[in-house]
C-alpha positions as a Markdown table, in Angstrom:
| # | Residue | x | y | z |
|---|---|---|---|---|
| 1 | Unk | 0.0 | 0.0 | 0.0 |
| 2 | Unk | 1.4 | 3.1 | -1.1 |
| 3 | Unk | 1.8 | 6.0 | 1.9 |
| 4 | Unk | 0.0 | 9.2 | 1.9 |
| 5 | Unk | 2.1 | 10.8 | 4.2 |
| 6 | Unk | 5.8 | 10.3 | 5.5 |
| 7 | Unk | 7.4 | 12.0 | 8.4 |
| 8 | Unk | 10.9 | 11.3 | 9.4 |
| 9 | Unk | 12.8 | 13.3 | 12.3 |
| 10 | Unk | 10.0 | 16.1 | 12.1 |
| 11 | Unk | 11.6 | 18.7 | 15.1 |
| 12 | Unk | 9.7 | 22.1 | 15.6 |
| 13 | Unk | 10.8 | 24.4 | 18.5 |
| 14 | Unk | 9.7 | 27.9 | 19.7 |
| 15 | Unk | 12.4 | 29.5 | 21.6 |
| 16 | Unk | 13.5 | 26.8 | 24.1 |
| 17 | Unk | 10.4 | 24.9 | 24.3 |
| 18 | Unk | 10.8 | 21.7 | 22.1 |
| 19 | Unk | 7.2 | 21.5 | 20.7 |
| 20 | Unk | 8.1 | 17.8 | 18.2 |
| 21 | Unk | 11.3 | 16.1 | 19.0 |
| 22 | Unk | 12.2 | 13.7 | 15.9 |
| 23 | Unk | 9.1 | 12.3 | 15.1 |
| 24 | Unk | 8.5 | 9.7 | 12.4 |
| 25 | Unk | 5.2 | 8.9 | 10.7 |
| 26 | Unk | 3.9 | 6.4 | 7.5 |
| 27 | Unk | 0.4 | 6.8 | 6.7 |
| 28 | Unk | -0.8 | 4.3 | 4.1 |
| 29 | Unk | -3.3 | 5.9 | 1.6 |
| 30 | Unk | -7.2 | 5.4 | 2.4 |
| 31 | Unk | -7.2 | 4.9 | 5.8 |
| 32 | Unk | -7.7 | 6.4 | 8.8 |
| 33 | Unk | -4.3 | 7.5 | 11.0 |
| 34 | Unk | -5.1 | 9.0 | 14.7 |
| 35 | Unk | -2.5 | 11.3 | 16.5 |
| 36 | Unk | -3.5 | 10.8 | 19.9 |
| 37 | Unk | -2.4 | 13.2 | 22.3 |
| 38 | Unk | -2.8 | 15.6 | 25.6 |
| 39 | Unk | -3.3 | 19.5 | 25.1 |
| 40 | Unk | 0.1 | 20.5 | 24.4 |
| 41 | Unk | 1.5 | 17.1 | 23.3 |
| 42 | Unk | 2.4 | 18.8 | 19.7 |
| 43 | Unk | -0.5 | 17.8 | 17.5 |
| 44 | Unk | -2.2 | 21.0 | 16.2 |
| 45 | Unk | 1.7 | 21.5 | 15.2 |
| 46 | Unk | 2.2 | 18.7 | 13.4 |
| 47 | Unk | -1.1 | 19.2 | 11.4 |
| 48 | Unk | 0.3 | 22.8 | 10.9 |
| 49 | Unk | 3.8 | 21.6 | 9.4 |
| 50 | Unk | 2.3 | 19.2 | 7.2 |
| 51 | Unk | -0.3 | 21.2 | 5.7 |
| 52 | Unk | 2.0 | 23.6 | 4.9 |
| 53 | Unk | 0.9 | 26.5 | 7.6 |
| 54 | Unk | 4.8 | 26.7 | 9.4 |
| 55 | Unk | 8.1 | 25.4 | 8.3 |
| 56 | Unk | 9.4 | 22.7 | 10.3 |
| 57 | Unk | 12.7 | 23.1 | 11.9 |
| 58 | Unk | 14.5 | 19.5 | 11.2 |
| 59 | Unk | 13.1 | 16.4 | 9.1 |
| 60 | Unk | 11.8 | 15.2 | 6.1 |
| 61 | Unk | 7.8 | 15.3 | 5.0 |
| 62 | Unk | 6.3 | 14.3 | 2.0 |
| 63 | Unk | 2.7 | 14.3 | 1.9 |
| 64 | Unk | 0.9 | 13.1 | -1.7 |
| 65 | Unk | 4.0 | 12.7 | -2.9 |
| 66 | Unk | 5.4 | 15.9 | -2.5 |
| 67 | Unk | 7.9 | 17.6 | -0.3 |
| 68 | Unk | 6.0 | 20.0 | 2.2 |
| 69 | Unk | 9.6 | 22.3 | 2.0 |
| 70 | Unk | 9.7 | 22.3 | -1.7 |
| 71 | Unk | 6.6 | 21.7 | -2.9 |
| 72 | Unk | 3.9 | 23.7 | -1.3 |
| 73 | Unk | 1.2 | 24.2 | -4.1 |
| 74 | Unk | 1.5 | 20.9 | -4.9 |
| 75 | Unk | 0.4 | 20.0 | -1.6 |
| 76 | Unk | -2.1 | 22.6 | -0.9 |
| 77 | Unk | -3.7 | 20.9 | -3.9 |
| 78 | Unk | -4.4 | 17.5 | -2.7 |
| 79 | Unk | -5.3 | 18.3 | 0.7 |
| 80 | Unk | -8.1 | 19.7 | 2.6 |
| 81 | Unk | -8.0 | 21.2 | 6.5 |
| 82 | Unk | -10.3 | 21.3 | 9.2 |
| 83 | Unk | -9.2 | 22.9 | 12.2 |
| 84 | Unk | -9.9 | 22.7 | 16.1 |
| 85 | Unk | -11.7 | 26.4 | 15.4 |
| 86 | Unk | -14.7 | 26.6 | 12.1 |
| 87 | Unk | -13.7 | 28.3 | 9.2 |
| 88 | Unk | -17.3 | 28.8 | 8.7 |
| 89 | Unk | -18.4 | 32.4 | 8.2 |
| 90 | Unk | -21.7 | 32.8 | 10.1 |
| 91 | Unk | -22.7 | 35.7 | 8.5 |
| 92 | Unk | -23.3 | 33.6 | 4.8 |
| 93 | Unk | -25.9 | 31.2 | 4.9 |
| 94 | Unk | -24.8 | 27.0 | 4.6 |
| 95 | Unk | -25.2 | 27.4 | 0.8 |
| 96 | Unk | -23.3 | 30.5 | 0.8 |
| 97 | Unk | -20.4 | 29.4 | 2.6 |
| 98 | Unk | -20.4 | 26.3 | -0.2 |
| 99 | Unk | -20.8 | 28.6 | -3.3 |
| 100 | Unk | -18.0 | 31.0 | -1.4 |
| 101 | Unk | -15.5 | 27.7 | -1.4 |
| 102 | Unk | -16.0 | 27.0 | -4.9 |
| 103 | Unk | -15.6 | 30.3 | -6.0 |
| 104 | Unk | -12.1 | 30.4 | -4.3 |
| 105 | Unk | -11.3 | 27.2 | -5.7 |
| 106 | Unk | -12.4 | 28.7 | -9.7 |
| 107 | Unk | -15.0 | 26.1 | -10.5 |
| 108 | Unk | -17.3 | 27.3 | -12.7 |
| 109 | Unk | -20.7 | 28.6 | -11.5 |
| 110 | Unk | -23.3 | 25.9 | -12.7 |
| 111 | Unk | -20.6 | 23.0 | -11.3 |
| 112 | Unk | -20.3 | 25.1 | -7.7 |
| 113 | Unk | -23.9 | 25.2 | -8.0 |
| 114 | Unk | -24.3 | 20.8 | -8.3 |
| 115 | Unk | -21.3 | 20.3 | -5.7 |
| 116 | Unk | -23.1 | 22.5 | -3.0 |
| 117 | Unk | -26.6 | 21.1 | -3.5 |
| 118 | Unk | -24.7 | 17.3 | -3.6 |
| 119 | Unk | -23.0 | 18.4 | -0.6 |
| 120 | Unk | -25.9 | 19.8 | 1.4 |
| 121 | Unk | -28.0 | 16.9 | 0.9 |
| 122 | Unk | -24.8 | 14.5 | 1.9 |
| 123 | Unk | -23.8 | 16.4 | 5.2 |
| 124 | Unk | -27.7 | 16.7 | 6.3 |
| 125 | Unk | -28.0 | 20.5 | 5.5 |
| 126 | Unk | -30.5 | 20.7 | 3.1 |
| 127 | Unk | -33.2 | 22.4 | 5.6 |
| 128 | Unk | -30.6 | 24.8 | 6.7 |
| 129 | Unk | -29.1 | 25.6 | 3.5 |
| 130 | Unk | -30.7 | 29.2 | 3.2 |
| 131 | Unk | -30.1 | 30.1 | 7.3 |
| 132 | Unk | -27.0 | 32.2 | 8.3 |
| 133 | Unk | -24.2 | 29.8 | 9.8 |
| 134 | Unk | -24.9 | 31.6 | 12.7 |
| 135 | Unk | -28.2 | 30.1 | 13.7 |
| 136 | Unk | -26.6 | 26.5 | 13.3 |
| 137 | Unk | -25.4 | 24.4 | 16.1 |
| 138 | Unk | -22.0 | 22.7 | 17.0 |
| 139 | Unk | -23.0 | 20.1 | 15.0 |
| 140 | Unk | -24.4 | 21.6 | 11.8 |
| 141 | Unk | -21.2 | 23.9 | 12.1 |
| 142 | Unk | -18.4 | 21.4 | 12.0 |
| 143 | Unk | -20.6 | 19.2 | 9.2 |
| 144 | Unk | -20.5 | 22.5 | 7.1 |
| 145 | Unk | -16.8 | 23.0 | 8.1 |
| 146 | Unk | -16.2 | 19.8 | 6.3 |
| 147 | Unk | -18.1 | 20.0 | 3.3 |
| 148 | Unk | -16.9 | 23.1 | 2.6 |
| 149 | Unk | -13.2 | 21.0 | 2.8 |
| 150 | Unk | -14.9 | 18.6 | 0.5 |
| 151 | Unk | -15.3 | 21.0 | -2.2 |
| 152 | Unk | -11.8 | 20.8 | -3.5 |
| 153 | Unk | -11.5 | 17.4 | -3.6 |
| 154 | Unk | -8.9 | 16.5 | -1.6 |
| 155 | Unk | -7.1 | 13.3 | -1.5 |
| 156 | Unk | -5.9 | 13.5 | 2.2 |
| 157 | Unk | -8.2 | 15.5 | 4.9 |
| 158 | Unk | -6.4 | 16.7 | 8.3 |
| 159 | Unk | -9.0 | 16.5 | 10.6 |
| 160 | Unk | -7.8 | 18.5 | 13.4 |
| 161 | Unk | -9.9 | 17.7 | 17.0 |
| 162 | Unk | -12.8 | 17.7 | 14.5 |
| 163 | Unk | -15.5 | 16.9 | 17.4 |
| 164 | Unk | -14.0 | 19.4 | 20.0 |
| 165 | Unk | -17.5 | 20.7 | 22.3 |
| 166 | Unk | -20.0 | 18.7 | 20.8 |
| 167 | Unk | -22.6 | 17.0 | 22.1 |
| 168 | Unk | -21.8 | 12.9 | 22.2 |
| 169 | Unk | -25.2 | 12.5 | 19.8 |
| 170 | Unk | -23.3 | 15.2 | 16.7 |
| 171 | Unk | -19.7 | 13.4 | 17.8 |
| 172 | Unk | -21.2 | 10.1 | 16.1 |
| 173 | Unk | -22.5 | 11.4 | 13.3 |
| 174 | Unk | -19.0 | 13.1 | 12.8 |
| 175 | Unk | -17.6 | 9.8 | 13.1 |
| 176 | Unk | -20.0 | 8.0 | 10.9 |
| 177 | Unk | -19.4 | 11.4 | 7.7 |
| 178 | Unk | -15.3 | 11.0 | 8.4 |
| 179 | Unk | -15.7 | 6.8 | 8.3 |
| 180 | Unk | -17.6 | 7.3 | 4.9 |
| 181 | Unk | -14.8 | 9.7 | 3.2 |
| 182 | Unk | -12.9 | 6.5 | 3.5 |
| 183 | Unk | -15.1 | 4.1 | 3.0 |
| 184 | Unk | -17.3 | 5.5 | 0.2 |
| 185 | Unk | -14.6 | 8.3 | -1.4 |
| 186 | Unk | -10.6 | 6.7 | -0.4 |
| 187 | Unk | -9.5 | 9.3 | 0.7 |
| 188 | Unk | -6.8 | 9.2 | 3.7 |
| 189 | Unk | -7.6 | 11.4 | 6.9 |
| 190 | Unk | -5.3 | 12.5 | 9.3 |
| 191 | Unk | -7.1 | 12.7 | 12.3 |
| 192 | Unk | -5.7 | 14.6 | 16.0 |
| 193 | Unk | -8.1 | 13.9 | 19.1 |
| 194 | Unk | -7.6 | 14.0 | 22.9 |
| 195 | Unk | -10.6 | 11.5 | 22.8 |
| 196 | Unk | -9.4 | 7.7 | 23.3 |
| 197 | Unk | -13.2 | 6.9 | 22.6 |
| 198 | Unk | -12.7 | 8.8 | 18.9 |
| 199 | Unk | -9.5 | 7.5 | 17.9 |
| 200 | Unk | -10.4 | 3.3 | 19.5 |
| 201 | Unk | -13.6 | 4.0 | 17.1 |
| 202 | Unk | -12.2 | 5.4 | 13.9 |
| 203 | Unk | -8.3 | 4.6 | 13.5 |
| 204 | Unk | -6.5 | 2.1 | 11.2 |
| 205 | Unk | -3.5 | 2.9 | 13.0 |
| 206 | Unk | -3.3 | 5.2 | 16.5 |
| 207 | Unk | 0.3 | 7.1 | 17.4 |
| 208 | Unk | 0.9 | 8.6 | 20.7 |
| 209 | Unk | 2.0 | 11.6 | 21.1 |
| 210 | Unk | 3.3 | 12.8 | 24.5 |
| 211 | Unk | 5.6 | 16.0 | 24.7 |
| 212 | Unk | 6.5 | 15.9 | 21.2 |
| 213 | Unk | 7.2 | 12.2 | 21.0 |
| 214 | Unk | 6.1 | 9.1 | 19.6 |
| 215 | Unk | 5.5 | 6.8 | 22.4 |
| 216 | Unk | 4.1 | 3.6 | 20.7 |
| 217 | Unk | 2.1 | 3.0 | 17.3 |
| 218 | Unk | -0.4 | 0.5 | 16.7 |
| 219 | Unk | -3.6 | -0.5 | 15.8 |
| 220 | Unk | -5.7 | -0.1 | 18.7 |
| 221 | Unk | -5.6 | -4.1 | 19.6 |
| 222 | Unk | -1.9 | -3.9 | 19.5 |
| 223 | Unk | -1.4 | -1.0 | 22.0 |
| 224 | Unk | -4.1 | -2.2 | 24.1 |
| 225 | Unk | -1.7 | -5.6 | 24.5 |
| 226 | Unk | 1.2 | -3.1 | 25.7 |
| 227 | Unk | -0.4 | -3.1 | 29.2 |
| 228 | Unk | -0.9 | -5.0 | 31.9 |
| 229 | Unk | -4.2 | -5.8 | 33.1 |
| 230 | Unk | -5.2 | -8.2 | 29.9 |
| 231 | Unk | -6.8 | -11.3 | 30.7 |
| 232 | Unk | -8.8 | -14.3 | 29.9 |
| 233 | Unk | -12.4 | -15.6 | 31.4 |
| 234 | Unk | -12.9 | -19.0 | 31.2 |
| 235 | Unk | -16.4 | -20.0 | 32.8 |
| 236 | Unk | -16.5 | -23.8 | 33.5 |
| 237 | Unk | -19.7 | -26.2 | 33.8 |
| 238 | Unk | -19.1 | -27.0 | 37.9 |
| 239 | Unk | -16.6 | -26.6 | 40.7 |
| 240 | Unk | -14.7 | -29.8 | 39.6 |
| 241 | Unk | -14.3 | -28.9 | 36.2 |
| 242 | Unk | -13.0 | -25.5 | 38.1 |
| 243 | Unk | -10.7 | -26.6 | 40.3 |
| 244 | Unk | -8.7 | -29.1 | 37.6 |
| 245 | Unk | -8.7 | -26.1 | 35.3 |
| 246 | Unk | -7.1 | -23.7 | 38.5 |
| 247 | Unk | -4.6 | -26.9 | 38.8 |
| 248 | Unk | -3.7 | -26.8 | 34.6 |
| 249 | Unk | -3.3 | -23.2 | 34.2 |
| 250 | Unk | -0.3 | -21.1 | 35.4 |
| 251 | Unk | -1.1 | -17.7 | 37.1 |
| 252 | Unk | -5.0 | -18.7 | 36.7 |
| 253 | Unk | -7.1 | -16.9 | 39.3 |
| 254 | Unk | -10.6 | -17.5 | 40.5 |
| 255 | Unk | -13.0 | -14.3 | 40.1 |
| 256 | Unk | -16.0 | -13.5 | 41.8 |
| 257 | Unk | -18.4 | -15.3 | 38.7 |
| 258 | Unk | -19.4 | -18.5 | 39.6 |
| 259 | Unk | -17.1 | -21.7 | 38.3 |
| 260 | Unk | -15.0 | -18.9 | 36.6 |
| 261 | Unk | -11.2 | -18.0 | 36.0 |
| 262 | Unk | -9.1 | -15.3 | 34.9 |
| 263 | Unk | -6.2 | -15.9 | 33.2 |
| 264 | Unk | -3.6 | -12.8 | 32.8 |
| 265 | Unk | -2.6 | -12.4 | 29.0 |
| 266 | Unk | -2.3 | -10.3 | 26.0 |
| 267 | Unk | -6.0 | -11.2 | 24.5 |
| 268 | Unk | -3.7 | -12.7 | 21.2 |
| 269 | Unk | -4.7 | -15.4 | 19.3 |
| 270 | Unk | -1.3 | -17.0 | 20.0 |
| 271 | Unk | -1.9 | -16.8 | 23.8 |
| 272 | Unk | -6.0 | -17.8 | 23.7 |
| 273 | Unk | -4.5 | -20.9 | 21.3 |
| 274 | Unk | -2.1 | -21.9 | 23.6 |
| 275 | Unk | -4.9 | -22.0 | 26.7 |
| 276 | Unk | -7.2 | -23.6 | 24.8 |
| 277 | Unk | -4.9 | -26.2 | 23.5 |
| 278 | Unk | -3.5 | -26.9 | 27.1 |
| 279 | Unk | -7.1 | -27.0 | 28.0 |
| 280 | Unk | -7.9 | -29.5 | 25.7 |
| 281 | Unk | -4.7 | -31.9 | 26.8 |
| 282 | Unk | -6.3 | -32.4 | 30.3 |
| 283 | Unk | -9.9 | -33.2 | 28.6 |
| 284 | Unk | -11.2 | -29.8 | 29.6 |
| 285 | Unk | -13.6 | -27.6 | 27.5 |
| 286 | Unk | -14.9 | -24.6 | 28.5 |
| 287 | Unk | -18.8 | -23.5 | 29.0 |
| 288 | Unk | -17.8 | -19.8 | 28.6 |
| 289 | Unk | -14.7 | -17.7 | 26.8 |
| 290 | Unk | -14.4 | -13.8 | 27.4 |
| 291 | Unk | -11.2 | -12.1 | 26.6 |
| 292 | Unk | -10.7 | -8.8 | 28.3 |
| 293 | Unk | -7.7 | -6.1 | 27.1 |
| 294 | Unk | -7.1 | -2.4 | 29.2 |
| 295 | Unk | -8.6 | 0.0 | 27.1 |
| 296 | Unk | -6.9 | 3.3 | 25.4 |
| 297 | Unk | -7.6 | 4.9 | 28.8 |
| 298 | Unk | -5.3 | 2.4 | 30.3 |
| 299 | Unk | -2.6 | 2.8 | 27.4 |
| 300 | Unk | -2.2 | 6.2 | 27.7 |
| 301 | Unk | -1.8 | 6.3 | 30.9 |
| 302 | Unk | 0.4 | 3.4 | 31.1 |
| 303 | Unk | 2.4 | 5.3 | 28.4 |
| 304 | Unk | 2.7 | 8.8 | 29.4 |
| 305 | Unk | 1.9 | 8.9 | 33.5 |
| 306 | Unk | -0.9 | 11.1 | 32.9 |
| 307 | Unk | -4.4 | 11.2 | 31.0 |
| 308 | Unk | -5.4 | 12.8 | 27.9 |
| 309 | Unk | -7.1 | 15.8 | 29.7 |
| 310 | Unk | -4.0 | 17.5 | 31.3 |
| 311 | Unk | -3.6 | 20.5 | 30.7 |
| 312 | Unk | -0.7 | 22.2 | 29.0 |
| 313 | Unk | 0.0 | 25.0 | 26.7 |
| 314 | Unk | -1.6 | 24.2 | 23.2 |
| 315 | Unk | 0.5 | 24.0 | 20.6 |
């Protein structure tokens, strides 16, 4: 799969605070890629470098192919932005705001005209298209913030904190319009968030970023196995069948559900094979199976000592 994006030893500064310290990214094309992180952990930055906004001190980025240094209309050209803050002007009404984009993007009149009817109807605006922006809610505004992206057709979408204040009812429906870009369009999306619940829902892949550093990368069942706290449930048919199970199984304790054990693991196929098999040497079978992992709550704080709320200076 070819990558959308490539970042190797990415450093930004300002003054002596070291905002990205040698960070290295690979995004493959049509998927989703999370940068998970704290306020202040260096994310809007990163977004900012590789769309082109500031120069990077140190490192290498290509993004679509081309250099972010070298290349910078070439890259404004395949990519679209939405930031932590709407570029929405509320004084315009929604299909304003759409015919305003394709203006600035020099398509002619009759095709700005299809593209902000198609996108109206596919971001759920259609009864609002003739209202000022400033009569919409959280919701309506960031799913006019993104269309409005949409208009130029961009290949890869940074998605900065795109469900920042909203309601948890309009944060799903973000999810499900940003799952569809993939899904439905390819496209690749580059997506910050300080929500584990965003990035465990929506991510291919998930880096952590903690004071400018990658900590781990991963799909969200792989960096769920970096912490402790991962286990098995294995519910048998009566106490005998429990206590030769308890006698078979190293490390395997009994939990508070009746005829049931925990076993610590990883919650890999490898390590649930290798119970089962052993399981199946002493003529023992199972009534009930449950593997449990920590979640990205557990992760992040595992990784970085602190959770994703902290509060730092944003950068």
């Amino acid at each position: 799969m070819s990558s959308a994006i490539t970042v190797r030893g990415l450093r930004k500064s300002y003054g002596e605070q070291t905002v990205l310290d040698g960070i290295d990214l690979s995004v493959p094309e049509g998927t989703i890629f999370s940068l998970l992180g704290p306020n202040g952990a260096g994310k809007t930055t990163t977004v900012q470098i590789l769309s082109t906004l500031i120069d990077a001190d140190d490192g290498t980025v290509q993004v679509a192919g081309h250099d972010v240094a070298t290349e910078r209309t070439a890259v404004r050209g395949a990519i679209g932005v939405t930031g932590q803050f709407s570029a929405v002007d509320e004084l315009l009404t929604g299909r304003e705001n759409l015919l305003l984009m394709a203006d600035l993007h020099h398509l002619p009149r009759a095709e700005g005209r299809r593209l902000a009817d198609e996108l109206l109807a596919r971001f759920d605006l259609v009864e609002a298209a003739g209202r000022t922006a400033a009569t919409y809610s959280g919701g309506m505004t960031r799913r006019l913030d993104l269309a409005m992206t949409l208009v130029g057709a961009p290949r890869i979408i940074f998605l900065d904190e795109p469900t920042t204040g909203l309601d948890p009812r309009s944060r799903r429906s973000m999810w499900q319009i940003i799952r569809s870009l993939v899904d439905d369009d390819g496209v690749t999306v580059f997506l910050t968030t300080q929500y584990l619940e965003e990035a465990d829902e929506l991510a291919d892949r998930i880096a952590v970023l903690d004071h400018g550093r990658i900590v781990a990368e991963g799909t969200a069942a792989e960096l769920k196995r970096l912490v402790p706290g991962g286990h098995i449930r294995l519910r048998f048919a009566d106490a005998i069948a429990l206590d030769r199970a308890v006698a078979v199984l190293d490390s395997a304790q009994i939990v508070g559900e009746e005829f049931t054990l925990a076993v610590p693991s990883d919650g890999g196929v490898a390590a649930l094979r290798a119970i089962l098999d052993r399981l199946d040497l002493h003529d023992l079978e199972p009534s009930g199976l449950a593997v449990h992992t920590p979640n990205l709550d557990d992760v992040f704080l595992t990784l970085t000592g602190h959770a994703t709320d902290s509060k730092e200076t944003v950068r």
